[in-house]
N, C-alpha and C positions, 0 to 999 in steps of 0.2 A: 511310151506306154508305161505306166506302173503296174505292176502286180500284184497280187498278194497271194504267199505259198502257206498253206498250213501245210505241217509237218516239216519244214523247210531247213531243218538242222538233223533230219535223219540221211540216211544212207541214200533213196533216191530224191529225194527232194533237195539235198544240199548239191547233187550234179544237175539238177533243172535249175536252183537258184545259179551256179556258175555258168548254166549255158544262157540263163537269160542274161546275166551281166555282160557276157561275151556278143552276145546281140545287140547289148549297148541297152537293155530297157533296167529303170528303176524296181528295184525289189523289196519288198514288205514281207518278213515273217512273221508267221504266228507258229509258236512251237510251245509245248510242254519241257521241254527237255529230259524228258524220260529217257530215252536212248544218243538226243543228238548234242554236239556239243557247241555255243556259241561259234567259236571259232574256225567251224567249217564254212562259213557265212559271209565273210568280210566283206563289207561294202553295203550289207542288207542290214535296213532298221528292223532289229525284233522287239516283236511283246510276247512274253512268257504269258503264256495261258492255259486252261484246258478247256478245247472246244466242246468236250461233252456236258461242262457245268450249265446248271440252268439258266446262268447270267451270261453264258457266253454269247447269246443270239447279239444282245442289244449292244456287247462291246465291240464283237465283230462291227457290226454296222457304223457305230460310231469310230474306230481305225480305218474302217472306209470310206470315211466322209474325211477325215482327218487328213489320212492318205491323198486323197485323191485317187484311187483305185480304179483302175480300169476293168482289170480281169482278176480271176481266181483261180488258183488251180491246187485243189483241195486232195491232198497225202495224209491228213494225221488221220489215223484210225488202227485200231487193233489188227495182227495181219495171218497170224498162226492158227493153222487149220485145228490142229489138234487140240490145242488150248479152246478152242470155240465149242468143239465138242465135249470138252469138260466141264466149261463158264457159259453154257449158250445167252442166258442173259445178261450176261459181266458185258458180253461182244453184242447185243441188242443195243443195250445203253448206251452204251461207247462209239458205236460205227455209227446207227441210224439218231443220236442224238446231236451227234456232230456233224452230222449232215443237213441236220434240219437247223443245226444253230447258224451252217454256212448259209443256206437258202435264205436263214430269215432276215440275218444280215445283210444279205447281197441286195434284198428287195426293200427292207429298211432305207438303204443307200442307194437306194434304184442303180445298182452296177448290176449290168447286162452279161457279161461273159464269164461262164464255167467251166473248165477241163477238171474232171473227175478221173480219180486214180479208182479206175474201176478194177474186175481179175476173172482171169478166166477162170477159176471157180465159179462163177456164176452158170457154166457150162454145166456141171456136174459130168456125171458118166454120157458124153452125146454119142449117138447113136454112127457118128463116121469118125477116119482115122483121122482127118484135117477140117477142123472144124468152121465152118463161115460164121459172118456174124447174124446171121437169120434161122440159124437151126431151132429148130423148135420138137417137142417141151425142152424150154429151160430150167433144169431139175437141179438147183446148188445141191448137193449131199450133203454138206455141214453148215453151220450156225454160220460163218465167216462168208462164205460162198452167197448166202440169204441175202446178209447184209448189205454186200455190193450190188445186187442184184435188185433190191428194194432201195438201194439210194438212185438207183438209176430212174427208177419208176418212181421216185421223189421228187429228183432234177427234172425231168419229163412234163409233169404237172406242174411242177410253175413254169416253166419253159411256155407251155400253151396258158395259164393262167398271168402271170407276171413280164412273157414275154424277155427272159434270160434264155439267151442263147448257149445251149449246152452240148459238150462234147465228152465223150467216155471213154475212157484208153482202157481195152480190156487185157493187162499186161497177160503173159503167160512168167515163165521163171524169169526173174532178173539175179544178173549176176555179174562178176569182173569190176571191175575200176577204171574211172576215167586219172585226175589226179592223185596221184598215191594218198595224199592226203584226207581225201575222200573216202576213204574206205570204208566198209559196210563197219558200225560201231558196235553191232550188235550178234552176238553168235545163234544166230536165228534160220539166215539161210544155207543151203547145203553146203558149197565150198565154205565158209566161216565155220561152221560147222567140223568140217572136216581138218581144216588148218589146228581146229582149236584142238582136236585129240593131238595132232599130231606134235604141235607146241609141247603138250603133255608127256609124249613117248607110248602116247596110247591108241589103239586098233582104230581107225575111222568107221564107222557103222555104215551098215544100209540097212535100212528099213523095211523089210522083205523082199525077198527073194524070187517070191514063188507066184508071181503077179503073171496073167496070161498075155507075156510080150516076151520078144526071141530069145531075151537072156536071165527072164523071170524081174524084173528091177523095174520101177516105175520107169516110163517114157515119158518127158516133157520136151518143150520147144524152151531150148535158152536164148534171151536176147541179153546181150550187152547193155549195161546201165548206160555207157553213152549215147548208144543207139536210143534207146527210151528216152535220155533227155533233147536228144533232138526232136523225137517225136511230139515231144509238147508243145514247141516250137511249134512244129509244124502244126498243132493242131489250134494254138493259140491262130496260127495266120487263119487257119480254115474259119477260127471264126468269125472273121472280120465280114467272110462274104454275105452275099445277101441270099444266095441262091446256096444253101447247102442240102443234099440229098439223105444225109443222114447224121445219128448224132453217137452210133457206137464202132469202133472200131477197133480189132485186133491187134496187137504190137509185138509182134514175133518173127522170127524166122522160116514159119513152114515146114520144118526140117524137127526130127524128132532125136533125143539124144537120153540113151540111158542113164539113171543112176549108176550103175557098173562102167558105164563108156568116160563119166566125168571121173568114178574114184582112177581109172585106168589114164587119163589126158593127166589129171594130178601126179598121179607117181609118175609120170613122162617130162615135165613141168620142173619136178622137184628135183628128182633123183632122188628119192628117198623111199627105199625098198622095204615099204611097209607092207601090213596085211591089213585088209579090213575085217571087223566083226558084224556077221549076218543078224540082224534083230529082227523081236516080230514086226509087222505091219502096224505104222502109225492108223490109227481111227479115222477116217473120214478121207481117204487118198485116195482118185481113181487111177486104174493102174496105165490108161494112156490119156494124152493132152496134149494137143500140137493144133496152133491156128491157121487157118490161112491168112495172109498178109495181104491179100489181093485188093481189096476194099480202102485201103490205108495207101499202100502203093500209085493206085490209080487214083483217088480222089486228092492226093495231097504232095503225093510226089516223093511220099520217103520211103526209103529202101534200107534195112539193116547190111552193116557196113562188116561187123564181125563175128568170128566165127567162135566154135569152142576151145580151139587152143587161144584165140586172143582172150578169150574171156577169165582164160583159167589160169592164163600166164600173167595177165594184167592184174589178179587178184593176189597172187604170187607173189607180187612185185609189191606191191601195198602193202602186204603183212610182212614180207622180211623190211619195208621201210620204216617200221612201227616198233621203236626200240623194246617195247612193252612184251611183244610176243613172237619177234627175231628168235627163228631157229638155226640154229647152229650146224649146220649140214653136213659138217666134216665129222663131225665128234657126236650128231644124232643116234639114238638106239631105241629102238619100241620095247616096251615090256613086254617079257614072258609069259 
């Protein structure tokens, strides 16, 4: 089988290109390189591109014909909740343009199969503490949330129009490292986030406090980026069948883990006897999020393998291997 990954030189996409190389299957990137960098990739042909440009539909298609492409499994898109509530149309263009450039491609080149890097933002505030993938209204809060939400009901309709068999990984937090060298490149999610003060000698934030959950701090479900790129995997096999019962599914743990519980597994991780600084509440963040895995388990067979100290230690282990932003443990000190 060949592939082809947009966004395939970022943070999760460059552990799904390695676990399909590891499967033995051909890989195809389409990246921007905005955040990822060729050499996380080896072994995979890229074309630098940007899937949101006008022209992107018809290139796509023809790297598919080119390719020989079997399947898709579509990451580039804008990913930052709060930025979306700033740029709601910057993240319009960008997510649902590039969605429609992958669809029109894939159907240009009559290639059948889609795994969508969907999120569970598209939940918004649900009304239970572990949410299925059937809860209804699906209410995204933010611009970003929307988007995934209306690529689904995108893929959906040509699915029953064009006959593309599509599948939806609705991530919850992704975090930790598979290969050290993999590491998240971009200081966008929480743990990079918080390494990045601390590289500095500076307070790690949370981003309020005062959220109605046991210890006031957002609650999310962390899955492992290896976990997740197995899950593609599996969901690539799911699409092979003829008989599938659904096309969105959950990718998390069940298990809900605070903001406060990850800065608290960090300084346990490190040994570095920091303090964090309390900020206001980022715009558009519900304050719980945890999926059920049930649906994903039972129809596909995969199970998250790791927990929040592997996730936190494995992320650990990535940033002190990254000469660039190696802290110094012994001789570390936070500003006053």
């Amino acid at each position: 089988m060949t592939v082809l990954v947009t966004g395939g030189c970022g943070y999760i996409g460059a552990h799904v290109v390695h676990a399909l190389h590891e499967a033995g299957q051909k890989v195809v990137v389409v990246d921007d390189l905005s955040y990822g960098k060729p050499t996380r990739i080896e072994g995979a042909r890229l074309y630098g591109m940007d899937i949101a440009a006008p022209e992107a539909g018809e290139r796509l298609a023809q790297i598919l014909r080119d390719e020989e492409v079997d399947a898709v499994i579509h990451f580039a898109a804008r990913k930052q909740v709060g930025e979306s509530v700033e740029k709601p149309l910057w993240y319009y263009q960008q997510n649902l343009n590039g969605m429609l450039n992958v669809l029109t491609g894939m159907v240009g080149a009559d290639v059948k199969k889609l795994v969508f890097s969907s999120s569970a933002a598209t939940y918004g505030v649900p009304p239970v503490d572990v949410v299925p993938e059937d809860v209804v209204p699906m209410l995204p809060i933010n611009p970003y949330g929307q988007t995934k939400l209306f690529g689904e009901w995108m893929a959906r309709a040509c699915e029953e129009r064009y006959g593309i068999r599509f599948c939806a990984l609705r991530y919850f937090n992704v975090a930790g490292c598979g290969p050290v060298e993999l590491e998240d490149p971009a200081i966008l999610n929480l743990i990079p986030m918080l390494l990045d003060k601390l590289s500095q000698g500076k307070a790690p934030a949370i981003f309020g406090d005062d959220y109605p959950t046991e210890d006031g701090t957002c609650v999310r479900d962390y899955i492992h980026v290896a976990d997740l790129a197995d899950a593609h995997i599996a969901a690539l096999h799911y699409l092979e069948r003829d008989e599938r019962k659904y096309d969105a599914f959950n990718v998390g743990t069940g298990e809900g883990t605070s903001v406060r519980q990850i800065v608290d597994e960090l300084r346990n991780v490190t040994g570095l006897p920091f303090k964090e600084a309390i900020k206001p509440r980022r715009a558009g963040d519900p304050p719980h999020l945890i999926g059920s895995p049930k649906r994903i388990n039972e129809e596909m067979g995969w199970h998250a393998q790791y927990g929040v100290h592997d996730i936190v230690q494995s992320a650990w282990d990535a940033w002190q291997a990254n000469p660039e932003h190696h802290i110094d443990v012994e001789h570390w000190s936070q500003e006053s």
